[in-house]
N, C-alpha and C positions, 0 to 999 in steps of 0.2 A: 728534337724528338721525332718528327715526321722523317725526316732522314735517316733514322736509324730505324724505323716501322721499314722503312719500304726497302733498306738492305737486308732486312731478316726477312721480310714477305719472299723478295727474289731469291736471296740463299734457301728458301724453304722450297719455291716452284722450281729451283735449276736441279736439287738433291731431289725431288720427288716424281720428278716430268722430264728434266732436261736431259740424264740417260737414260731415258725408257728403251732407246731403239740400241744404244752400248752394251744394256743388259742383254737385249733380243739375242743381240747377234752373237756377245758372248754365250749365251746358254745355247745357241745354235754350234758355237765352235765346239762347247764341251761334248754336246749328244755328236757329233759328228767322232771326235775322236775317238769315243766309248766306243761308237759302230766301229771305226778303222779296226781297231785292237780286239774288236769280237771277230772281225774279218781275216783277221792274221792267223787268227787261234782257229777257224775254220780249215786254215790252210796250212797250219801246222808251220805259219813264221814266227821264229821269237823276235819279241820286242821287249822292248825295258823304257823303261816312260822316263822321261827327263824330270831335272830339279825344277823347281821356280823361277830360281835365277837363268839356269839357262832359255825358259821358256820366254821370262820377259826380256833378256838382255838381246837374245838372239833368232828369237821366234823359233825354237826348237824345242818340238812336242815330246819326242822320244824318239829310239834308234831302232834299225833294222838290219835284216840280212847281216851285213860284218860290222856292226856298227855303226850303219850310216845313220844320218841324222836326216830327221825329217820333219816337214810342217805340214797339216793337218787342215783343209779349207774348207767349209760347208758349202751346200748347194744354193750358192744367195737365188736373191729373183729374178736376176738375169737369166739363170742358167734353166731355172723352173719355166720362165715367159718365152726364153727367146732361143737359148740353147748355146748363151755366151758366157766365157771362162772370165774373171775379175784378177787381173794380175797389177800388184802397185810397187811401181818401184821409189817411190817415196812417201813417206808416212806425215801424220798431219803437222810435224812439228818441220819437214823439211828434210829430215835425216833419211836414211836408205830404208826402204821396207824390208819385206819379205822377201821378196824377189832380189835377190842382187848376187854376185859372183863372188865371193869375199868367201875365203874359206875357213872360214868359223859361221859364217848361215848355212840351211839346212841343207842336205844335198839334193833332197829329195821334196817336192812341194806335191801332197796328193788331194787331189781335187775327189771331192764326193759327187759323184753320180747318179743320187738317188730314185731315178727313175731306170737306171741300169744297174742296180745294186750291188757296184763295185766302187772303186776308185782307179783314176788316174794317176799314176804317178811318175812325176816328170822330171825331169834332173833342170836342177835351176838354174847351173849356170846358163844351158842350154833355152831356159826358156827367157833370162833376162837379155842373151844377145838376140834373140829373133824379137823380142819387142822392141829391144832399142835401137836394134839395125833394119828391121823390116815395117814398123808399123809409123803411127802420125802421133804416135806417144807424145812426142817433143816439137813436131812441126806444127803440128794445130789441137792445141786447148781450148777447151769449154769447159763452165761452170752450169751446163745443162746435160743431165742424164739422158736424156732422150736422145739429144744432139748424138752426144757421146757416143752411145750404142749403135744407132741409125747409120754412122758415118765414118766410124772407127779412130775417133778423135781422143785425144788424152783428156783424161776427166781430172778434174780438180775444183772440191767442196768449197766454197764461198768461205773467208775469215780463215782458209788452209791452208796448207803448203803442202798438204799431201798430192801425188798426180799416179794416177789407173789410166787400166784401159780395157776396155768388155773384149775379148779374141774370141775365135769359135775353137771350139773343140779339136775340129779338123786341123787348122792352122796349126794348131800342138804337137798332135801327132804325127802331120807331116812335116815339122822341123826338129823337135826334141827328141833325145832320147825317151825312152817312155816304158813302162810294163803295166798291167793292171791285176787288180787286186780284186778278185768276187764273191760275193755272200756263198754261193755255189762253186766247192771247189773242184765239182766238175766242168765247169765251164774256161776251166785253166787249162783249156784245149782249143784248136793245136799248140805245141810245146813252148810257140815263141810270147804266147800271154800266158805261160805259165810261172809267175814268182819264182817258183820254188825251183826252176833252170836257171834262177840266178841269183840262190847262196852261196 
């Protein structure tokens, strides 16, 4: 009988505490995308929003420009604290994340900016070779964020198989292809961060 109290106590604190911060960040993913797609429509890109399945299967939000496919990333607190981009190319079960080269993932991964009130949008294959051929992704792992951010070491959550890496900003733009997207679409000047030079 105590055995079976203290399975339903713990099923009860893991369902009601244990994704507090799952939800967070998913309700963060959704308000990020609503902003992406109010941002398009500022600037006169059509989008068309993806299914379920392809959202879950293949971390694809919805399409752009000729139908590219794109993924949708909010501004975590790295990016707020320190001014660093959160790229994982494996998720916590071990399998490939977001980031990876595989042509069924998105083509397009656009990172929110929200103290620049645009997005970055980066071409993935582009940003999976520069982390896995330029960075300490895979040569030096820690299971401390701190670490991780401080020293540009691949990060991977305790009890996970998932493995990140915090990059700057700059590092993106001076190796991926890239355009950016702005709440102001005057600011889609000069021509070359203009979206709309390249439907």
């Amino acid at each position: 009988r105590n055995n079976y109290f203290m399975r339903t106590l713990n099923s009860f604190i893991k369902k009601h505490t244990g994704n507090t911060d799952h939800r967070r960040r998913s309700m963060a993913g959704k308000k990020a995308e609503g902003i992406f797609l109010e941002y398009c429509k500022y600037n006169d890109i059509p989008t068309k929003v993806s299914s379920r399945q392809q959202d879950m299967k293949y971390h694809i939000d919805g399409y752009m420009r000729n139908g590219e496919s794109y993924d949708v990333k909010s501004a975590k607190a790295g990016y707020k604290d320190k001014g660093l981009l959160l790229v994982e190319i494996s998720n916590v079960a071990g399998n490939k994340g977001w980031c990876n080269p595989d042509p069924e993932a998105p083509k397009w991964i656009n990172f929110y900016l929200d103290d620049k009130e645009c997005f970055l949008c980066v071409k993935n294959s582009d940003l999976y070779d520069y982390v896995v051929k330029n960075t300490k992704i895979r040569t030096k792992i820690t299971d401390d964020k701190s670490e991780a951010q401080k020293n540009g070491f691949g990060y991977t959550r305790k009890g996970r198989e998932d493995l990140m890496i915090w990059i700057k900003k700059e590092q993106i733009t001076d190796n991926c292809e890239h355009f950016f997207i702005y709440k102001n679409s005057e600011k889609c000047k000069p021509k070359e961060y203009c979206p709309i030079e390249l439907l």
